[in-house]
N, C-alpha and C positions, 0 to 999 in steps of 0.2 A: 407643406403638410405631408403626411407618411400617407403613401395612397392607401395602408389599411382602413387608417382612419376616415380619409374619403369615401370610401365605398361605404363603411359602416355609415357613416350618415346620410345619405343616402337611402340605402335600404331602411333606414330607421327615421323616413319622412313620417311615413302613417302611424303609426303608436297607438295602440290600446283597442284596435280593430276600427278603429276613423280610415280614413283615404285621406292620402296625406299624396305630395308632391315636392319633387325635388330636381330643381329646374339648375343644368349647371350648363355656364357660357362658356366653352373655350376657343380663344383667340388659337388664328392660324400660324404666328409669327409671335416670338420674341417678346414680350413688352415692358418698359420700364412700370412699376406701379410703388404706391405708397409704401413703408415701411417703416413705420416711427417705432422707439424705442420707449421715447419721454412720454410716461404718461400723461396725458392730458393734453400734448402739445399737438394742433391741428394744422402742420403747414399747408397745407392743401386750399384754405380760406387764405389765405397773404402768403402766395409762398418767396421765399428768397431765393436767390442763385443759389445759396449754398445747400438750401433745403433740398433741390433738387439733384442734387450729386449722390455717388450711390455711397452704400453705409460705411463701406471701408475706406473712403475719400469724406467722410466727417457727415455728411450727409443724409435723409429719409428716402431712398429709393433702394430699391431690389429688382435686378433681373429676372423677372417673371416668364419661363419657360414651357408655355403649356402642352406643346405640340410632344414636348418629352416625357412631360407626368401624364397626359394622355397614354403614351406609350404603356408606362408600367402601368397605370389605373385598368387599362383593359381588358390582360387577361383576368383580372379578378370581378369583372362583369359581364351579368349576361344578359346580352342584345340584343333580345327577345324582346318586344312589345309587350304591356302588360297591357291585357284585354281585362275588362270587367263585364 
């Protein structure tokens, strides 16, 4: 995802002057995660060997980087606590 548009959603949890939240997990390390193409297709409920190979080896999986889109995501946030 373009970390523009991360931040933009983000910031645009609350909408319409509600309180809104935007709760984001990032992993310390590397991780393989889902990446399906085929709509509709859930290998994740039965998966097969090949399901799990990554996209370019025929496979639904992507190298999921977060410690580096953290990187750029950061300077375009700011890390200030919101107080209400």
């Amino acid at each position: 995802m373009d970390s523009s548009k991360l931040v933009w959603c983000e910031r645009n949890a609350g909408r319409a002057g509600m309180l809104g939240m935007a709760i984001s997990l990032v992993s310390t390390v590397p991780e393989r995660v889902w990446y399906v193409k085929a709509k509709g297709y859930k290998p994740w409920l039965n998966p097969k060997p090949q399901d799990t190979k990554d996209n370019d080896e025929g496979g639904h999986t992507i190298w999921y980087n977060e410690p580096d889109l953290l990187q750029v995501v950061k300077p375009l946030l700011s890390l200030q606590p919101v107080t209400s």
